[in-house]
C-alpha positions as a printed Julia matrix, in Angstrom:
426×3 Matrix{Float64}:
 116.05  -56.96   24.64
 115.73  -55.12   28.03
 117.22  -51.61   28.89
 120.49  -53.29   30.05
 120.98  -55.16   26.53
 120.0   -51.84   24.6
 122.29  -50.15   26.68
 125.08  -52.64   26.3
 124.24  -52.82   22.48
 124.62  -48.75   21.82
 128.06  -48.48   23.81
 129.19  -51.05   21.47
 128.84  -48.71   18.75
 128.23  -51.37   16.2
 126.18  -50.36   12.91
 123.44  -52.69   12.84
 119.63  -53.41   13.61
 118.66  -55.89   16.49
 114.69  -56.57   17.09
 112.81  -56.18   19.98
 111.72  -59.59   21.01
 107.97  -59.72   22.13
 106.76  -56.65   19.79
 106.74  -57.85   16.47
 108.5   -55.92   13.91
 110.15  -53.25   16.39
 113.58  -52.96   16.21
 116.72  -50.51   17.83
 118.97  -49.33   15.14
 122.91  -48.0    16.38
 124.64  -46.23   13.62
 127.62  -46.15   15.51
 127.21  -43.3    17.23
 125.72  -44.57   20.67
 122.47  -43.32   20.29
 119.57  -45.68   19.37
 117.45  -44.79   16.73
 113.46  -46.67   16.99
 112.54  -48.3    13.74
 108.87  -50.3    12.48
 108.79  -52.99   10.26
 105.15  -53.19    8.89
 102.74  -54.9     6.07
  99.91  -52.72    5.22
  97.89  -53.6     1.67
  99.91  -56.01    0.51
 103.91  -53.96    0.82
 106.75  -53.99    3.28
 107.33  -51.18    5.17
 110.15  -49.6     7.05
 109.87  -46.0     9.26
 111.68  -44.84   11.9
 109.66  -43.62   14.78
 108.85  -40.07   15.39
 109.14  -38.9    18.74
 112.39  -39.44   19.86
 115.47  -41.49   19.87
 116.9   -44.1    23.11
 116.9   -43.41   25.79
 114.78  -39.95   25.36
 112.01  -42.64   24.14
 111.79  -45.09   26.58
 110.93  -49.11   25.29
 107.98  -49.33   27.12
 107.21  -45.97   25.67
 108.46  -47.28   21.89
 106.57  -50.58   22.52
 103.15  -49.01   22.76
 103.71  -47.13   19.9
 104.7   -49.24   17.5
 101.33  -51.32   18.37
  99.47  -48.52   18.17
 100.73  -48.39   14.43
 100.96  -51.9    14.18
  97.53  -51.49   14.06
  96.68  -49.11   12.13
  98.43  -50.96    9.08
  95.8   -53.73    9.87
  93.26  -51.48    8.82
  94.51  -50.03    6.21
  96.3   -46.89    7.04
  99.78  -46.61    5.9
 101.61  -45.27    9.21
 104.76  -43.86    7.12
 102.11  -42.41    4.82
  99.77  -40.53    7.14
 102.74  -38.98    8.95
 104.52  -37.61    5.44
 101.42  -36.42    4.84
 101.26  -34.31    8.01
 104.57  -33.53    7.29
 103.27  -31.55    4.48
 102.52  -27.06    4.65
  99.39  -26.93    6.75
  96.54  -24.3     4.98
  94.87  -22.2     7.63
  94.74  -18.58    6.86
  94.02  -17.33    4.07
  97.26  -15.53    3.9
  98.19  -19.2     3.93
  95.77  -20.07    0.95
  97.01  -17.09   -0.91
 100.94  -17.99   -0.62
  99.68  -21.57   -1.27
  97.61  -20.45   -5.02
 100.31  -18.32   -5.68
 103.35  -21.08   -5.91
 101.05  -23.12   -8.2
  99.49  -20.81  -10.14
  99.66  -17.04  -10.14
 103.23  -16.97   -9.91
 103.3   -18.17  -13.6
 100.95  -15.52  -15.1
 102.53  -13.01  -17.18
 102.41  -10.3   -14.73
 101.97  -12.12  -11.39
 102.78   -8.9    -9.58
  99.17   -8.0   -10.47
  97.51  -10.59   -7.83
  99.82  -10.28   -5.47
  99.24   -6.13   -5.8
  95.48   -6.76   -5.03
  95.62   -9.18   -2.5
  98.28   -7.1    -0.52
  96.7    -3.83   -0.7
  93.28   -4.75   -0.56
  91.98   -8.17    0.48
  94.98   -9.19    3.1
  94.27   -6.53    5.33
  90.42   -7.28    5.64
  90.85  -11.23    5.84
  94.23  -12.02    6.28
  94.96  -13.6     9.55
  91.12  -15.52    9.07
  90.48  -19.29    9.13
  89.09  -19.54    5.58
  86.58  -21.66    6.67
  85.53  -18.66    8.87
  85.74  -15.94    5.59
  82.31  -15.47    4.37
  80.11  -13.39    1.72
  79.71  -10.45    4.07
  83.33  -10.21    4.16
  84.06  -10.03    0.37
  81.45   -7.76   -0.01
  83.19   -5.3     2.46
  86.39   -5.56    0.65
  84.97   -5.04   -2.9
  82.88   -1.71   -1.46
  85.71   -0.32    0.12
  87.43   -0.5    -3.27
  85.04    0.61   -4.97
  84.08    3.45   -2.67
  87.58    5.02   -2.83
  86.64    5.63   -6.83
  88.71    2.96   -8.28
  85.85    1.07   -9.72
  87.79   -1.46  -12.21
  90.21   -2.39   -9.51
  87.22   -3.27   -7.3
  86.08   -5.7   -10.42
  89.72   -7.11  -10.33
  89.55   -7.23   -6.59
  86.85   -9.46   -6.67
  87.86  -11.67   -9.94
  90.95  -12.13   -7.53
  89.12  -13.07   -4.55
  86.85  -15.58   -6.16
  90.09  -17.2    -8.4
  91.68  -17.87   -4.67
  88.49  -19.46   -2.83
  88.3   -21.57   -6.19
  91.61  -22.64   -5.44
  90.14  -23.64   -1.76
  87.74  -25.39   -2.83
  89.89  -27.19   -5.16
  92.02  -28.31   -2.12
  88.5   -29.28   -0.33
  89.67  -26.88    2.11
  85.54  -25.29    2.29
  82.52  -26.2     0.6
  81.61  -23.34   -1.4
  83.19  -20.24   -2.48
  82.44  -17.15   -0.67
  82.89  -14.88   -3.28
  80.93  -16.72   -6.77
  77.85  -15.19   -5.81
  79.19  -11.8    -6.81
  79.18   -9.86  -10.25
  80.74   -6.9   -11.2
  77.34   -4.83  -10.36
  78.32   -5.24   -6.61
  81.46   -3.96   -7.32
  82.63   -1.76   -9.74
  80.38   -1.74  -12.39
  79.97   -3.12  -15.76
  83.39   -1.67  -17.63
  83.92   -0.27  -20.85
  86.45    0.66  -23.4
  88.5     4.25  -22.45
  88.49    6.51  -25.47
  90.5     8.91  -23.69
  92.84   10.66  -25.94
  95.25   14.21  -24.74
  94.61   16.6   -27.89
  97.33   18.68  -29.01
  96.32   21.93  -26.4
  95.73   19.52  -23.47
  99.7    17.78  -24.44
 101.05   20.73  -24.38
  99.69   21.84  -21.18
 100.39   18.94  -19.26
 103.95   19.16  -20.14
 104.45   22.31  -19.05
 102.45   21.54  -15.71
 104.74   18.49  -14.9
 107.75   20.68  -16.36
 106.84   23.78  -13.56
 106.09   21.52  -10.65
 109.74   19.19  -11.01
 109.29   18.98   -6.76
 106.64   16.92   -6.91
 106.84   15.25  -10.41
 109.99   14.17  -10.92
 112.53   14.08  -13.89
 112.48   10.42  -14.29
 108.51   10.22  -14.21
 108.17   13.38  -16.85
 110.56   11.73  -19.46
 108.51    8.19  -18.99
 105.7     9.83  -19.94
 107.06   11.93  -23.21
 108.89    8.8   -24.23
 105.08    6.62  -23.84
 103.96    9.72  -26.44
 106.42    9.26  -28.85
 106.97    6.03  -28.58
 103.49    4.42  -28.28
 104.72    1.29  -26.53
 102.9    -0.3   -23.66
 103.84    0.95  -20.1
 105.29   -1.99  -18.87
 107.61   -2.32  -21.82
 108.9     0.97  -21.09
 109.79    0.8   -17.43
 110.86   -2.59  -17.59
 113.62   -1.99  -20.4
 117.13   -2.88  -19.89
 119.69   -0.5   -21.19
 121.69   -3.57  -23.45
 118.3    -3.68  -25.62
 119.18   -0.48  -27.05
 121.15   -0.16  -30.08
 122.49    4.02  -30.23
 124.64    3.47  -33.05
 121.63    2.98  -34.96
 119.04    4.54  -33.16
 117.43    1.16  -32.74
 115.43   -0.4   -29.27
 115.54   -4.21  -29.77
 112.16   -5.45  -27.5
 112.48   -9.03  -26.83
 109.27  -11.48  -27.31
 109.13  -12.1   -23.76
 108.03   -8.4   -22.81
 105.47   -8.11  -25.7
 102.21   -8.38  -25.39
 101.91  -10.08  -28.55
 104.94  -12.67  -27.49
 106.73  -11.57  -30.89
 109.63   -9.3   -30.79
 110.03   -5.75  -32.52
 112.84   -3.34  -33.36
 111.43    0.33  -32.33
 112.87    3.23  -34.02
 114.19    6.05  -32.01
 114.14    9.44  -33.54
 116.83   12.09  -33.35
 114.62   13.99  -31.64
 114.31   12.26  -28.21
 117.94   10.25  -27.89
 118.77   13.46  -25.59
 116.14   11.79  -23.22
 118.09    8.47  -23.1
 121.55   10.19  -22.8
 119.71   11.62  -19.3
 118.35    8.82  -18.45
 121.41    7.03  -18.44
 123.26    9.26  -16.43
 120.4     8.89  -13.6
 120.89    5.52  -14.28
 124.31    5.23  -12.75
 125.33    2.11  -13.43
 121.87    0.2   -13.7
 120.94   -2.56  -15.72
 117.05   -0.79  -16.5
 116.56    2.43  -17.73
 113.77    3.36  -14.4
 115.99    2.06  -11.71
 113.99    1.07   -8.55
 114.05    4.4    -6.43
 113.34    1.87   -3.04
 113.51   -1.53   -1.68
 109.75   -3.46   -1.88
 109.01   -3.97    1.71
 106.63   -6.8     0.5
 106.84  -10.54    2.15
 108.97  -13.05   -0.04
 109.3   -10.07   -2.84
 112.3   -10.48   -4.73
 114.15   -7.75   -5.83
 112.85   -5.59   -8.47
 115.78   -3.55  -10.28
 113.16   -1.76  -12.09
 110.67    0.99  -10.64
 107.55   -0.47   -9.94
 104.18   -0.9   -12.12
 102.42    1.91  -10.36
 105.12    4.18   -9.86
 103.62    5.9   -12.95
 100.28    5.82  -12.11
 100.19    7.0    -8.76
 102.83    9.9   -10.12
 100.44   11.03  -12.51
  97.16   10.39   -9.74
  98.94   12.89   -7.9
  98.96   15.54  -10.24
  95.37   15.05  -10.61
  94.96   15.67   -6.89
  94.17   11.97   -6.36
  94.96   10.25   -2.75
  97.19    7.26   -3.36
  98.84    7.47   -0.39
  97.15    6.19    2.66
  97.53    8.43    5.89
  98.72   11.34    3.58
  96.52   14.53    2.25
  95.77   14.67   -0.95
  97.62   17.04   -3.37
  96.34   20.19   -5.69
  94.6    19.17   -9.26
  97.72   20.68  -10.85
  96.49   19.49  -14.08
  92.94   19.88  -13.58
  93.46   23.73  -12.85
  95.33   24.43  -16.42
  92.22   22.52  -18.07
  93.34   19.2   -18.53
  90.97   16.45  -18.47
  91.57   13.88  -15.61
  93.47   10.79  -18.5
  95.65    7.73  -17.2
  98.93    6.28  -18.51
  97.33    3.96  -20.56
  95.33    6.75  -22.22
  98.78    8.04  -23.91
  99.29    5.19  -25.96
  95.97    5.96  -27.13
  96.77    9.39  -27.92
 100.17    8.63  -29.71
  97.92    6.5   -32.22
  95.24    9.15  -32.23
  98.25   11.31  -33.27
 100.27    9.42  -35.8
  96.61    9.38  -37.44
  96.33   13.45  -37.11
  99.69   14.0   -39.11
  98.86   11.89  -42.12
 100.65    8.64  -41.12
  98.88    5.64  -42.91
  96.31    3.5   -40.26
  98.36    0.21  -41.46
 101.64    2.37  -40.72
 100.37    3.29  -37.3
  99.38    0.11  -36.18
 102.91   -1.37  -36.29
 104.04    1.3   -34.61
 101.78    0.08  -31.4
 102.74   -3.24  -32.39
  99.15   -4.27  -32.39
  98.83   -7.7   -33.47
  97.51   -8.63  -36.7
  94.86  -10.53  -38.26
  95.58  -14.34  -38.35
  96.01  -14.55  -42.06
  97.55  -10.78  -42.45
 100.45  -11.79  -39.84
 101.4   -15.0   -41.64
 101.4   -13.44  -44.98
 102.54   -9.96  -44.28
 106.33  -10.23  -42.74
 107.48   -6.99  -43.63
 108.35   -5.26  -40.4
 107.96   -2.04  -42.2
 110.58   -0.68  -39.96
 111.78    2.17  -42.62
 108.4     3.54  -42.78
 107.43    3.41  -39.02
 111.26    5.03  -38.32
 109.78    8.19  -40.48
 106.29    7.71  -38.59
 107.62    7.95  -35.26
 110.15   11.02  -35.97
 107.49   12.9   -37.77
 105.95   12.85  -34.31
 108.76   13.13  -32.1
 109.37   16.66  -34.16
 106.13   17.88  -32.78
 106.37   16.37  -29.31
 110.04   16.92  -28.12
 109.47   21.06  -28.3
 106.15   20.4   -25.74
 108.51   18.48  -23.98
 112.27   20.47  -23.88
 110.09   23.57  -23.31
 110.84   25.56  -25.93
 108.11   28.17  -27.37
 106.71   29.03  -30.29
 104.93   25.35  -30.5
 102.92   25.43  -34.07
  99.53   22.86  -33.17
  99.39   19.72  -34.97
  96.53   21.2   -37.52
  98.53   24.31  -38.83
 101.49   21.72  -40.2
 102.37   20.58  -43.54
């Protein structure tokens, strides 16, 4: 066929396929809609093949132009190379930053970790401003050793360690894709960054409690309602931060004083009724009513203004931390001055969120409440063979646990005076 018989052919506005005579296995394809559409028949290993050519349609691809493609094709399926292969396979996300890397590892694989805000925390904060927009094949040890210092240097020494755990888990994944030869960042150990860690045993005692409360309670401006009942409910409650914040208001049961925590926001996968004492439902009641209307008890006070976030109806992981950071007089805020050491001024010893589930164990111990007793109410899990023997939930006897120590906390926290220390009880 010539231009005049392609021509002729697409006014016609038949549906059909005619061949291009002198370049075998080209054809024009009209679907009826005047416009010609190049297609290449091919045999390449042994299979019949059929693409249509990329790169325009007739007449915006001329014939002599389609001619000496399909040739060039036509020949590359004689050695070997699958034409309709190679150019799916171009088709496919091309990995050049390492922002790209990082959006790339996180799809396949951090994305499904329990808490896959974590990574995408550190990269975001820490490693995407240093390396973000760089080839990864041009990221190299002097670079990850600048991010891991900086980290370290502005005294957060375990999220340096985590910093770097991250930044070698997402060069692994590069080298995986044989995107660089060697990881950039496997050469380092946590003596270049933070440190070797170990266990907190940070607990509040009963004088240091008391004083933070009434710290947080005098300075409302800066620590705010929502943040100070978190905190006395964490106390009393002894449940994981994360469980806390991330609670939904239809897991609570008021009639009977009962919080139902689903599997799937345990730490130990298993679910547990936790029961609420008299003593602090006057803290929900507020809650709820600052709620208005929310799904989670810690509404999100702000939308994330992260890349391909979604929406988070819940206040976010740090939101506690950095509260509490602040009180200490720590600078969490880049570009901003650090505050007063509120807490550091009335004695308190610098502690971390964490650090009160350690002292609401530390204090169910204090009053008398048995060890076995106390660790159900953290929901620690049990020994192998304890946990598959032992299915008492022992919820009657953590229900008097936990209000023995609500009694003591709620009058720290409500303010009122005349608080009798933990020791001079019965």
């Amino acid at each position: 066929m010539n231009d005049k018989q392609i021509k002729a052919f697409l006014k016609s506005k038949t549906v059909e396929r005619k061949a291009i005579v002198g370049c075998s296995g080209l054809y024009i394809r009209s679907r009826g809609t005047g416009i010609g559409y190049w297609e290449l028949r091919y045999t390449v290993n042994g299979k019949r093949r059929t693409m249509t050519i990329s790169g325009g349609t007739y007449p915006q691809m001329s014939l002599a132009d389609a001619k000496v493609t399909a040739a060039v094709l036509i020949h590359q399926a004689k050695q070997g190379a699958d034409p309709l292969a190679e150019r799916d396979r171009a088709k496919e996300e091309t990995i050049v930053t390492v922002d790209d890397l990082f959006e790339d590892w996180y799809l396949h694989y951090a994305s499904k970790l329990k808490h896959p805000e974590i990574p995408k925390r550190q990269y975001t904060t820490d490693i995407k401003p240093s390396i973000g927009q760089l080839k990864i094949s041009d990221v190299n040890a002097r670079d990850i050793r600048s991010i891991i210092s900086k980290v370290a240097a502005s005294g957060r020494d375990s999220v340096s360690n985590k910093v770097l755990l991250c930044c070698k888990k997402l060069f692994t994944h590069a080298c995986k894709l044989d995107l660089i030869p060697a990881n950039p960042a496997s050469a380092f150990t946590a003596a270049d960054a933070g440190g070797t860690e170990s266990s907190r045993t940070r607990r509040l005692t009963f004088t240091e409690l008391r004083s933070t409360f009434r710290v947080l309670s005098n300075n409302d401006h800066s620590f705010i309602r929502d943040n100070y009942l978190a905190i006395a409910l964490l106390v009393c409650l002894g449940v994981r931060k994360g469980e806390l914040t991330q609670a939904k208001w239809e897991e609570f049961d008021f009639d009977n004083n009962e919080w139902h925590l689903p599997a799937e926001r345990t730490k130990t996968k298993a679910a547990i009724i936790i029961p609420l004492s008299d003593h602090i439902i006057p803290w929900f009641k507020e809650l709820h009513v600052k709620a208005n209307g929310s799904e989670f008890l810690f509404p999100s006070r702000r939308v994330s203004k992260q890349k391909n976030d979604e929406p988070r109806g819940h206040i976010s992981n740090d939101t506690l931390n950095h509260a509490l950071a602040k009180a200490f007089g720590k600078k969490v805020d880049s570009g901003k001055v650090a505050s007063s050491n509120l807490l550091g001024k009335a004695g308190v010893e610098y502690f971390v969120i964490h650090d009160l589930r350690r002292t609401c164990r530390s204090l169910l111990a204090e009053i008398g409440i048995p060890n076995d007793i106390a660790e159900r109410c953290l929901n620690h899990k049990r020994k192998k063979i304890e946990g598959t023997y032992d299915q008492y939930n022992y919820l009657k006897e953590r229900a008097v646990a936990l209000d023995k120590l609500a009694s003591m906390v709620a009058p720290m926290v409500n303010n009122e005076t005349n608080v009798t220390p933990f020791s001079q009880r019965a």
